[in-house]
Every structure is written in C-alpha cells, then in structure tokens.
N, C-alpha and C positions, 0 to 999 in steps of 0.2 A: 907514262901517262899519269894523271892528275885526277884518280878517280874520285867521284861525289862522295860528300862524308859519309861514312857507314852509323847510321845511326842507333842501330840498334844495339851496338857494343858486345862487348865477350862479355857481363857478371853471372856469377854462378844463377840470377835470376834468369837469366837470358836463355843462358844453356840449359835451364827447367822448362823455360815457354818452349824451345825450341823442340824437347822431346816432346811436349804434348803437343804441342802442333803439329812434329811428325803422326800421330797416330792417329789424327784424321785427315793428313793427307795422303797416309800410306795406301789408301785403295786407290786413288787416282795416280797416284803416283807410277805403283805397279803397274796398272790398266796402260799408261802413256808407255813404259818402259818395255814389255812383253810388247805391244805393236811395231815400237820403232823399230826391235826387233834384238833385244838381249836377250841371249839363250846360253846355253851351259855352256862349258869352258872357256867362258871368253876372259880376255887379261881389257879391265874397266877402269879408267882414269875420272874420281869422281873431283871435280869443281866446288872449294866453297865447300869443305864438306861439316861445316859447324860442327853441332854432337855425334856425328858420325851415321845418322839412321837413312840417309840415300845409299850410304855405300853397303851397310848392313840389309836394304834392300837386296838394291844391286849383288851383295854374296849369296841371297837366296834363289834368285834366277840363274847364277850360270854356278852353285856347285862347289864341291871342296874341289874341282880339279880346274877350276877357274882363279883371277887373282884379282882383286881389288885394289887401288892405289888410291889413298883419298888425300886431298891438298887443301890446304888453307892459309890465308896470312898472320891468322891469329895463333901464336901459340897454346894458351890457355882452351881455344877449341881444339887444338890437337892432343893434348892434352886431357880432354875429355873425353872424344872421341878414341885415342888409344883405349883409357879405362875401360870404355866401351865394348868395343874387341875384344878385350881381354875377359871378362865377365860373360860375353856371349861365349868366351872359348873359339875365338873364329881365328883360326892360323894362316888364314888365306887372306886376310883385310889388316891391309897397315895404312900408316899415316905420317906425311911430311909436311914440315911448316914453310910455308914460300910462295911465290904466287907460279904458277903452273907454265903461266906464256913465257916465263922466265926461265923454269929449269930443266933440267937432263936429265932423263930416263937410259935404262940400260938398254931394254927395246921398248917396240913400237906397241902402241894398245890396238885392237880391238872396237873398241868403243869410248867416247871422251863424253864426260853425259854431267849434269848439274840442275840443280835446283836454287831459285831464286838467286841466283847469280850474275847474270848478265843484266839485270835491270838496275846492279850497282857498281858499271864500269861506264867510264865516260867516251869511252869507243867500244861500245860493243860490236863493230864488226872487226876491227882489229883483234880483239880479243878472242874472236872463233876465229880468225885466218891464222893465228900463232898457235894458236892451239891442237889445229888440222893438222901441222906439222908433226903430234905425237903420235898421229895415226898411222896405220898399215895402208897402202889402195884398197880400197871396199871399205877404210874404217867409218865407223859410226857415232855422229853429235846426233845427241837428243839433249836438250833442255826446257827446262818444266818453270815458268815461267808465271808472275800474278798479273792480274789485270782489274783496276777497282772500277773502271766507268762506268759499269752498269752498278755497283752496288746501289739499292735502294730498299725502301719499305715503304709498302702500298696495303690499308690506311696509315700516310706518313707517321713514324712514331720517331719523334722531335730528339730522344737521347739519340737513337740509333745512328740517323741522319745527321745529325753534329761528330759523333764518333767518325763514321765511314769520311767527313768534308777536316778533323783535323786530322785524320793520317795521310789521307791524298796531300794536304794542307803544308803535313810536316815533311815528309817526301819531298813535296815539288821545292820547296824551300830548299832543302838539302844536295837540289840540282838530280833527285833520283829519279828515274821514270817507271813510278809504278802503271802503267798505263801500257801496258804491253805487246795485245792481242793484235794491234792495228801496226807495230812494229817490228814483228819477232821475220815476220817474212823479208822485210826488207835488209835487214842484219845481216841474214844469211845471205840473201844474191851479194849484196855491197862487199860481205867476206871472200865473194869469189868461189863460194860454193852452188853446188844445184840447187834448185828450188827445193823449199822443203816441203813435206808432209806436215800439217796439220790439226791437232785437235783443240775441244774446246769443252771445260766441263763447270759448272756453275751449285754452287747452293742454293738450293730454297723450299723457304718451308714456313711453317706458321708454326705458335703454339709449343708447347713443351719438348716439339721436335726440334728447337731454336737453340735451346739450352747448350750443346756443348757450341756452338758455333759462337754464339754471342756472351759466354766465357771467353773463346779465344781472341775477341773482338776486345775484350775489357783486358786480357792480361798484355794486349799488344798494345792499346793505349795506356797500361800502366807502365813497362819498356819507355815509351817515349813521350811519357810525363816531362822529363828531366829536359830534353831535346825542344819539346812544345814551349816551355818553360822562356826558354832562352832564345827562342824563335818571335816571343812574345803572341804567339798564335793562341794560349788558354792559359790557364793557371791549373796546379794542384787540387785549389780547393774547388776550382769549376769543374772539374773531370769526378774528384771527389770516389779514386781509384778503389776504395776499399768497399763501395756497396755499388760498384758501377754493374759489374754482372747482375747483381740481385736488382736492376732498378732496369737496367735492360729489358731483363726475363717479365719484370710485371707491366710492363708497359706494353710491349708486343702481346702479350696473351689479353692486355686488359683491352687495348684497341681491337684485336683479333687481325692484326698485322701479318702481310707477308713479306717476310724477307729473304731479297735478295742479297747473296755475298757476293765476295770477289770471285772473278771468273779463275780457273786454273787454266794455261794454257801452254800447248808444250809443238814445240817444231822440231822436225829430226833429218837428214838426211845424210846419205854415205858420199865418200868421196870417190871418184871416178879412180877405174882401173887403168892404169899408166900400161900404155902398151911395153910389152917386154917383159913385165913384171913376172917374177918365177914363183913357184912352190904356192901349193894350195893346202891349207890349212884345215883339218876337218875339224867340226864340231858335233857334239851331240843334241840335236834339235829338241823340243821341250817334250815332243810324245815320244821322246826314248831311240828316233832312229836316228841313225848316223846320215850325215850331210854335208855337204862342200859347204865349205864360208868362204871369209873373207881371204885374198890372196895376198901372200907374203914378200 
C-alpha cells in the first residue's frame, strides 16, 4: 500500500516532541489501555512505536512476566526507542524496525494495540485485518486514535484558531485523516472484526491551565513548519515558531478564552474464539487474582 506521507519525520526534534507529548498523554492513554482490557502477563505487539513510551506503558500494565514487542518503519525511532529500554532497565521491552502487517513473529500476541497510527495508513482496515493475524482467538486491538474537529476557542483567540485550521490544513494535504472519531468504528467492521468499544476524551480549559497544552500545540506547528512551508499553506515567519507558545499563552488568558483541544479517541475490540481452539492461557488480573484469559 501507498501510505500518506508521514509528515512529521524521525529528527532528534521530533523524538523530543514526541516524549513530551507522551507525558500528557500518558493518563489517557493508560485510562483507554487498563479498559480495553491489558493486564499482567500479557505478550503486547505495540504499532508505530516512535520513542518507545506506548510500549513503556504497555510494560507497566502487564509486568516483568509479560513481553512487549514494539515496531516501527523508522529506524532512527527504533533506535531511540531501544536507548529507551535500556535506560529504563526494561528487559522485557524490545524493538524491530519494519512494518508489522509485513512481518513474523515466533508466536502469537495477546494484544496488538497503537497509538496515532492508523490515521497514517491509506487502508486502515487493511491494516487491522493483517494485523489480527498476530493475534491468539480472544486476542486484543486497542488503538488510541486523534480527532481535531472539534478543536476550538470560545471567546475566538485568532493565533490559536489559525494553528488548530493549518494542522488540520497540513494533514489533509498530506492525504492524512486526522479526523478520526466519526471513522475509528467503521475501520474496524470494514476489517472484519466485531464492533468495537468505544471512548472519547477531550482537553479544555481556560487560563494558565492552557499552558502545557498550547506548548504542545506550538511545538507541533514548529514539526511542520518545514511541511506547511512547501504546502504553501503558511510561511516561517507567519507561524513565527520561536514566541508562538508565549503568544498563545497571552492571548487566551488576555481574551479569557476557553479552549477546546483535540479529542483523544481509542476503539478496542478481541477477536472471536474459533471453535476447537485448545489451551487456556492464565493470567494475573490487576487486583492480584489469578484468572482465565485469552485461549491459545
């Protein structure tokens, strides 16, 4: 397949945004992941795994007696993402460069799960029906998903509002569909899996509570400066990247603005048990008791 360009690129900038943006996504992330239903010992095939901090989740939910497998096309993200690992001391999380629908494991996972991934394949149901393939009967896709259509600010504050209309702007250009929430359902039936579960969780807030959010908002328009650039959607010096946060933060607080971010949004569901299928698999569930899983 012929996926949309990835615009955001591997530079060691990128792999910097991407750890701070993991660490305010990390409570939603966990929230969506603990529901679908990742618990201790599970063997987790993470998607797209950039700096490695889904999967570094992912090894705090199921455990040293669990195993993480994280993939990526980028070497340079693997590459990080190993250093990662190794710095955390995590002997249970490794990492392989390749695209996942593509390659061979020795067995089957558990759980296949990703973050902002699927909204940069040009078949995303293809890409979860190939994927399902790495799974055991009972196995488990959860994917954590963005969605910009509601971003807004109400009393309109004019920087913020040009920011949230040239990412959507440089996205849709790029053939990406950041616009997610209204498609995540249909992906999955189209894949030929069961309907999934559902969530939905949103930023907003006014006022000095804005600050780390609409940082993340300036360091992601400074990312795709370079992309806007050549899109001819803005210029450098109209983004004006280096006081964009600081100019953000005074204009929401001076208007007394509330803003609304991107929706986070994540669909999950297991794959049906194949009649005949043998050996059941135990796990240790998250209050410590022992419990049937997934069947092998």
């Amino acid at each position: 397949m012929s996926n949309p360009a990835y615009v955001l690129g591997h530079s060691d900038r990128e792999i910097a945004r991407l750890r701070v943006q993991a660490r305010l996504l990390e409570p939603i992330t966990r929230q969506f992941l603990r529901e679908a239903g990742i618990t201790a010992d599970m063997r987790v095939l993470d998607i797209g795994s950039g700096a490695g901090d889904v999967a570094f989740l992912a090894a705090q939910l199921i455990g040293e007696s669990g195993e993480v497998i994280g993939t990526d096309t980028a070497t340079a993200a693997v590459a990080a993402a190993t250093r990662g690992a190794q710095e955390r001391g995590l002997h249970n999380v490794s990492f392989r460069a390749g695209d996942p629908a593509h390659m061979k494991f020795d067995q089957l996972f558990d759980a296949v799960i990703g973050r902002y991934v699927l909204l940069f394949q040009a078949n995303p149901a293809e890409t979860l029906r190939k994927l399902s393939r790495h799974l055991r009967p009972g196995g488990l896709l959860a994917f954590h998903e963005p969605d910009w259509v509601s971003a807004r600010s109400t009393p309109p504050c004019a920087t913020y509002d040009r920011c949230i209309a040239w990412i959507r702007g440089t996205f849709q250009t790029a053939g990406t569909d950041s616009d997610m929430a209204s498609r995540l359902y249909a992906m999955f039936i189209d894949a030929g899996l069961p309907p999934p579960s559902m969530r939905m969780q949103t930023f907003i807030g006014g006022g000095t509570a804005c600050s780390d959010f609409l940082h993340a908002v300036a360091d992601l328009i400074g990312t795709l400066v370079p992309t806007m650039e050549r899109q001819g959607i803005t210029s450098a010096a109209e983004v004006g990247a280096a006081t964009l946060a600081e100019r953000l933060n005074l204009e929401v607080t001076a208007k007394g603005s509330v803003v609304v971010g991107r929706s986070e949004v994540c669909a999950w569901t297991r794959l049906p048990i194949r009649p005949g299928s043998s050996g059941i698999r135990r796990s240790r569930s998250l209050d410590g008791t022992d419990g049937v899983d997934n069947p092998s």
